[in-house]
C-alpha positions as CSV (number, residue, x, y, z in Angstrom):
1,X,0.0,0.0,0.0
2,X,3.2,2.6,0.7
3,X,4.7,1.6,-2.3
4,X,1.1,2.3,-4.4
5,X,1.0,6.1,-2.2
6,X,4.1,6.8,-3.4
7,X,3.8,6.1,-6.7
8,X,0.6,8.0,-6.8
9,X,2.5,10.8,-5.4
10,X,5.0,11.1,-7.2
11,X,3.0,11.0,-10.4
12,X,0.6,13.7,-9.3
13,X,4.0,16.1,-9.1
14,X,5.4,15.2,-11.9
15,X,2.1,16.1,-13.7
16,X,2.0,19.5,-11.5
17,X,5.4,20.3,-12.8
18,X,4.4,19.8,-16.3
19,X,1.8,21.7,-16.1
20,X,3.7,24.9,-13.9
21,X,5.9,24.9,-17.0
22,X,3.2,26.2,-19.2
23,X,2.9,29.1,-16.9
24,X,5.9,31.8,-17.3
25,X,6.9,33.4,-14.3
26,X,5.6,37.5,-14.7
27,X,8.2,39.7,-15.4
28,X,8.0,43.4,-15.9
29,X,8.1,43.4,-19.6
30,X,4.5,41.6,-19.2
31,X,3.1,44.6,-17.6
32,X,4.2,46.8,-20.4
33,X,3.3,44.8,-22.9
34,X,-0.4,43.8,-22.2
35,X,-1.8,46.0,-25.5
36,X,-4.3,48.2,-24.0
37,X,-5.4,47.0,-21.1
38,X,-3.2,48.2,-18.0
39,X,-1.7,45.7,-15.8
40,X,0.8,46.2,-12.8
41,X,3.1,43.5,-12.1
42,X,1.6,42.6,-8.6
43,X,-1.5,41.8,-10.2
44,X,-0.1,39.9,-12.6
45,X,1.4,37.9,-10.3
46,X,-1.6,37.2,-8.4
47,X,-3.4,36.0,-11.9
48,X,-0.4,33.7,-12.5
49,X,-0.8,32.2,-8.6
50,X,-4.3,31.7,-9.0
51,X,-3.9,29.9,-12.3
52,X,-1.4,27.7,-11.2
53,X,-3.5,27.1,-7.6
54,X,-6.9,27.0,-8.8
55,X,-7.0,25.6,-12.6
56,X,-4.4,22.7,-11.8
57,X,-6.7,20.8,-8.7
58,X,-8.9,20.2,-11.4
59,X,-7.3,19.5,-14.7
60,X,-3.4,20.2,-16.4
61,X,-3.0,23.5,-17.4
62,X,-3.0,23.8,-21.3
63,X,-0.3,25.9,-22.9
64,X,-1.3,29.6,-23.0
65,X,-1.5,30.1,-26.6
66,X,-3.2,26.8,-27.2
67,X,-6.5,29.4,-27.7
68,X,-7.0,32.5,-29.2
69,X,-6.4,35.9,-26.8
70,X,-10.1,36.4,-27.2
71,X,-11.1,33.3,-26.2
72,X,-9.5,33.5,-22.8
73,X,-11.8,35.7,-21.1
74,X,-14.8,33.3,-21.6
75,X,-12.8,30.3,-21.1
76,X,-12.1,32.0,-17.8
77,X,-15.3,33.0,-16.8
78,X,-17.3,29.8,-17.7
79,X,-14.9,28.2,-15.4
80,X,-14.7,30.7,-12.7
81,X,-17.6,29.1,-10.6
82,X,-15.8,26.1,-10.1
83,X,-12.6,27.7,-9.1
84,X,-14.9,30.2,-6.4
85,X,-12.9,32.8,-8.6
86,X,-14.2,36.2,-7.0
87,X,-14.6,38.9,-9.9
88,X,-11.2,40.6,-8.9
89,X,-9.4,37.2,-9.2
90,X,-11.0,36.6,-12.5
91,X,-9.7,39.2,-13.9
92,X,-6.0,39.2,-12.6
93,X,-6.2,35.5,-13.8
94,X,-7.3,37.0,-17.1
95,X,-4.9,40.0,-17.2
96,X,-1.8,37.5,-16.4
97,X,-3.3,35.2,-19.6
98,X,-3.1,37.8,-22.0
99,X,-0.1,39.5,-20.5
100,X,1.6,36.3,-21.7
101,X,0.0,35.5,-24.8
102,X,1.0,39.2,-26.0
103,X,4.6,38.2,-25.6
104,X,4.7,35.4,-27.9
């Protein structure tokens, strides 16, 4: 039974770290570059937490520019009742998406 917890373990974090890696770390260039819609780095931060926190207990994060930059915010929001994303935390999650997605 140790031997089956362990395994389990270790393949849940090795599926969490897959995952993380889809999920650039914010940097100040991100806050420049967000096209329009204002975003400091602290927020972005928080956006990139709650991603990586909230999205993951449910399913593997999908690369950022997997969809389109407009598709993001309703992607977002149809999910943000199972997260218990609070309107403020939406948008920082959403801010942080399209921060990175105007980088590539």
């Amino acid at each position: 039974m140790k031997i089956l917890l362990s395994v389990l373990v270790i393949v849940v974090c090795l599926v969490a770290c897959e995952s993380i890696n889809n999920v650039p770390p914010v940097s100040p260039q991100m806050a420049v570059a967000t096209k329009g819609r204002p975003a400091g780095v602290a927020l972005l931060r928080n956006g990139r937490t709650l991603l990586v926190h909230r999205c993951i207990t449910c399913h593997t994060l999908p690369p950022l520019w997997h969809y389109n930059t407009e598709d993001w915010p309703a992607i977002v929001d149809s999910m943000s009742h199972r997260a218990s994303l609070k309107p403020a935390e939406r948008d920082a999650m959403v801010a942080y998406i399209l921060a990175v997605r105007s980088q590539k």
